[in-house]
C-alpha positions as CSV (number, residue, x, y, z in Angstrom):
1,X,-35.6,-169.7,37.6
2,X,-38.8,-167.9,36.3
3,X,-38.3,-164.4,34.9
4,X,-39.6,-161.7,37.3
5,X,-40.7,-158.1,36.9
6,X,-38.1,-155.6,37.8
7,X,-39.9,-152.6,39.7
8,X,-37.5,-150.6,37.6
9,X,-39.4,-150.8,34.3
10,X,-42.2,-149.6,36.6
11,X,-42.8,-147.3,33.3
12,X,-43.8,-150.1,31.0
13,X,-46.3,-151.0,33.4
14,X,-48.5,-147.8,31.5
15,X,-47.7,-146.5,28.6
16,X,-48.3,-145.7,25.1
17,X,-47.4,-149.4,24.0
18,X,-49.1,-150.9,26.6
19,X,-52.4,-149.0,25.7
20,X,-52.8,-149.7,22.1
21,X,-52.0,-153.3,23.4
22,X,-54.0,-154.0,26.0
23,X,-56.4,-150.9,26.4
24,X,-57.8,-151.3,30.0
25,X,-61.2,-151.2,29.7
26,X,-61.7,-152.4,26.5
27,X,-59.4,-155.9,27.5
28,X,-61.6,-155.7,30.8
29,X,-64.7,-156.1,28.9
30,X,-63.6,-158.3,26.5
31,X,-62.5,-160.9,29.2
32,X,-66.5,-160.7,30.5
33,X,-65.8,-158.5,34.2
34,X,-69.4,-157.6,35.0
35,X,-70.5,-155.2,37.1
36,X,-71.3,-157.8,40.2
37,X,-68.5,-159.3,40.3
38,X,-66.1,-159.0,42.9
39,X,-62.4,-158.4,41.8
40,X,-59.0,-159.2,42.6
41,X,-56.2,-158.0,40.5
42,X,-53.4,-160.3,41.1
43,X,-50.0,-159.5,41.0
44,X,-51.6,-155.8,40.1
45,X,-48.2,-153.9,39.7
46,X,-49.3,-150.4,39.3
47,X,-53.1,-150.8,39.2
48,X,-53.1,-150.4,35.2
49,X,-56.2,-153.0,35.6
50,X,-57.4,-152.4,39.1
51,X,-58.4,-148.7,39.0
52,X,-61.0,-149.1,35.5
53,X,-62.0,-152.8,37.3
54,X,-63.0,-151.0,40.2
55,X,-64.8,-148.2,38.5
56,X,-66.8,-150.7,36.6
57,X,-68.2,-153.0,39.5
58,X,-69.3,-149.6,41.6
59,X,-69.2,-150.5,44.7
60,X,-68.1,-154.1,45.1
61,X,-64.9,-155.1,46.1
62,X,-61.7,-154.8,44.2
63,X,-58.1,-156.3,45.4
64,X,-55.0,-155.2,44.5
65,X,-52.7,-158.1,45.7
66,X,-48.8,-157.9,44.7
67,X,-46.1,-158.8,46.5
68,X,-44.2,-155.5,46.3
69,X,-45.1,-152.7,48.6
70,X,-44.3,-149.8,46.2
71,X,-46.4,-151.5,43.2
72,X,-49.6,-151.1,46.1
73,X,-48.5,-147.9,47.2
74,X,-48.6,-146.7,43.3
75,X,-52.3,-148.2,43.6
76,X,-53.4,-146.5,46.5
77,X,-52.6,-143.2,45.1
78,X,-54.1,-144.1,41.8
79,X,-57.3,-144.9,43.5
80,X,-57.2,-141.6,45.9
81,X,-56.7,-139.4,42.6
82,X,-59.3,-141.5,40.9
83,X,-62.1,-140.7,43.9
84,X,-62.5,-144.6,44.2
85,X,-62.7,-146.0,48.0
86,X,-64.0,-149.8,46.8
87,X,-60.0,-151.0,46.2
88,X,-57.9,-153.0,49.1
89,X,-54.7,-153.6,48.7
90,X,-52.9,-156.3,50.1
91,X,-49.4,-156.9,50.0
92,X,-49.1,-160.7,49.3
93,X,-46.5,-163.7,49.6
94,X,-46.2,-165.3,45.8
95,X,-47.8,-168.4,47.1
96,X,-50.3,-166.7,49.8
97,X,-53.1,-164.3,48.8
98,X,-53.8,-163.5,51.9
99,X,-57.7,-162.9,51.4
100,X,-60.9,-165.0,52.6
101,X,-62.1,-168.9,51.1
102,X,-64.0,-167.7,47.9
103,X,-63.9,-164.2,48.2
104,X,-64.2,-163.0,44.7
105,X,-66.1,-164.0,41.6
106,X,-63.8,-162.8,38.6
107,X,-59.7,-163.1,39.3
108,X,-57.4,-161.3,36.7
109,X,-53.5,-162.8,36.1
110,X,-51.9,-160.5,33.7
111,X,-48.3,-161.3,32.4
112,X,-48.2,-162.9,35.8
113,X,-48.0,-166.7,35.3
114,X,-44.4,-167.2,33.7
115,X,-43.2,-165.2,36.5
116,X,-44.0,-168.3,39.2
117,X,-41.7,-170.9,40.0
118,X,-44.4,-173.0,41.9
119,X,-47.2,-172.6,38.9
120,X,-49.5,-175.7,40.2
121,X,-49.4,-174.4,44.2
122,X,-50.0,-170.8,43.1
123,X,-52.8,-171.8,41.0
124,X,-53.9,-173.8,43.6
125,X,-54.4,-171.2,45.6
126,X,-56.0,-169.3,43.2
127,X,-58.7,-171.5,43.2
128,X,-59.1,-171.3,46.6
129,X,-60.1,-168.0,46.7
130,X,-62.3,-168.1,43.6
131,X,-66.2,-168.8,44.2
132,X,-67.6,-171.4,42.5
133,X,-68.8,-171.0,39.1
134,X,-66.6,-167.5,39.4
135,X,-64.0,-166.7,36.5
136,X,-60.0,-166.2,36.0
137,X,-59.1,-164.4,33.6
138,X,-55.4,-164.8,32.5
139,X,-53.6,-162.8,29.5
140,X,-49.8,-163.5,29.2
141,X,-47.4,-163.5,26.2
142,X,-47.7,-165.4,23.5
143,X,-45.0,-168.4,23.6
144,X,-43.2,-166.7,20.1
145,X,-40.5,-164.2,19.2
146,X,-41.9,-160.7,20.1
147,X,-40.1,-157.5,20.2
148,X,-41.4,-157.0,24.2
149,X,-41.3,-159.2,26.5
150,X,-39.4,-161.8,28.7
151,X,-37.0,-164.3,26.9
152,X,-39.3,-166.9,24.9
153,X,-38.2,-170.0,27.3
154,X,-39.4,-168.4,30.2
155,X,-43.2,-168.0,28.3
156,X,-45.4,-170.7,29.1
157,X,-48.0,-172.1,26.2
158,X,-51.4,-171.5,26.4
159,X,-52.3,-174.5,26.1
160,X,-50.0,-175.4,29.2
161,X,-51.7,-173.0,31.5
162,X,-55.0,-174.7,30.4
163,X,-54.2,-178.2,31.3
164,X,-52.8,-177.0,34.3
165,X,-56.1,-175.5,35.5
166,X,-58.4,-178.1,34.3
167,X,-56.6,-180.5,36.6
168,X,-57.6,-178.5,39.2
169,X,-61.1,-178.4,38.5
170,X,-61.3,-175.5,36.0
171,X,-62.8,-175.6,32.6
172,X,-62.3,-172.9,29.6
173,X,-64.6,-171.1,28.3
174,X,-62.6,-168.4,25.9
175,X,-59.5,-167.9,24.4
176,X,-58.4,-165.5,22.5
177,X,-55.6,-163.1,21.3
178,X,-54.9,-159.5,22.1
179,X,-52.8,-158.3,19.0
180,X,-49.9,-160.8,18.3
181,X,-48.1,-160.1,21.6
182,X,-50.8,-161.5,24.2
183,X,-53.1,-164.6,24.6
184,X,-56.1,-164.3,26.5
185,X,-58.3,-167.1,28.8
186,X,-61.5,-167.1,30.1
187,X,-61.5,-169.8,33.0
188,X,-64.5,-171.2,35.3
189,X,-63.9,-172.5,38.2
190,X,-66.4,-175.8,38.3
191,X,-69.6,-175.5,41.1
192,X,-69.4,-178.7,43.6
193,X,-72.5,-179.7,42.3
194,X,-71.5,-180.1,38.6
């Protein structure tokens, strides 16, 4: 059974830890979101990514997907308070995204991955979504003993995730670490003519 996110610990979803860990806009840039890309945040919880994502692509596109209605709800009045109108949110199923064939150019997956029980399927479908040549961007915790975090069998190796999405037709351009806590991966998704 994969370890989910209890809307309870809806705090730790922004806070101070969280901040000097994964600084929004900093981890944003870092990860290469430009401003033509258009964004989905999936499995966005509380919008910690979406609202800075969708501040920094002006006015293209950004989606909120998560499965639970009071994580989206959280986002729309995020965005209201933030003057933003470019964020739709749309309340998912795990496995179904619910938006267009290659809708977006740059997907984000944040601490999302070890949550799903059907990891091939869901990335998958991912893919579908994704435009050719367009990126996901994944940061999760590091498979180690860390004072935060899910139970260490329930993290899944970078290196895992990787293989997964090269099987599917992804290659990686960038990994990297965010303090000692997170990985981070830089994914393409290959161009049919490639």
């Amino acid at each position: 059974m994969a370890h989910k996110f209890n809307p309870i610990n809806i705090k730790k979803l922004d806070n101070e830890w969280r901040r000097e860990n994964l600084p929004p806009v900093e981890t944003l840039e870092k990860l290469g979101l430009q401003v033509t890309d258009v964004f989905a945040d999936i499995g966005c919880g509380i919008g910690y990514f979406t609202i800075p994502a969708a501040e920094l692509i002006g006015n293209n596109i950004a989606y909120a997907l998560d499965t639970l209605p009071e994580m989206l709800a959280e986002v729309e009045l995020r965005s209201k308070t933030a003057g933003l109108n470019n964020i739709k949110t749309v309340k998912t199923a795990e496995l179904d995204l619910l938006i267009p064939d290659e809708a977006v150019s740059f997907a984000l997956l944040v601490n999302v991955i070890h949550e799903i029980v059907d990891k091939n399927q869901f990335l998958e479908e991912i893919s579908r979504i994704l435009k050719p040549g367009g990126k996901l961007a994944i940061i999760d915790w590091e498979k180690a003993q860390t004072e935060m975090g899910p139970p260490i069998d329930h993290r899944i190796d970078k290196d895992d995730v990787i293989a997964m999405l090269e099987e599917i037709g992804f290659y990686c351009q960038k990994t990297q670490s965010f303090t000692e806590n997170f990985y981070g991966l830089v994914l393409v998704k290959n161009s049919e003519e490639q």
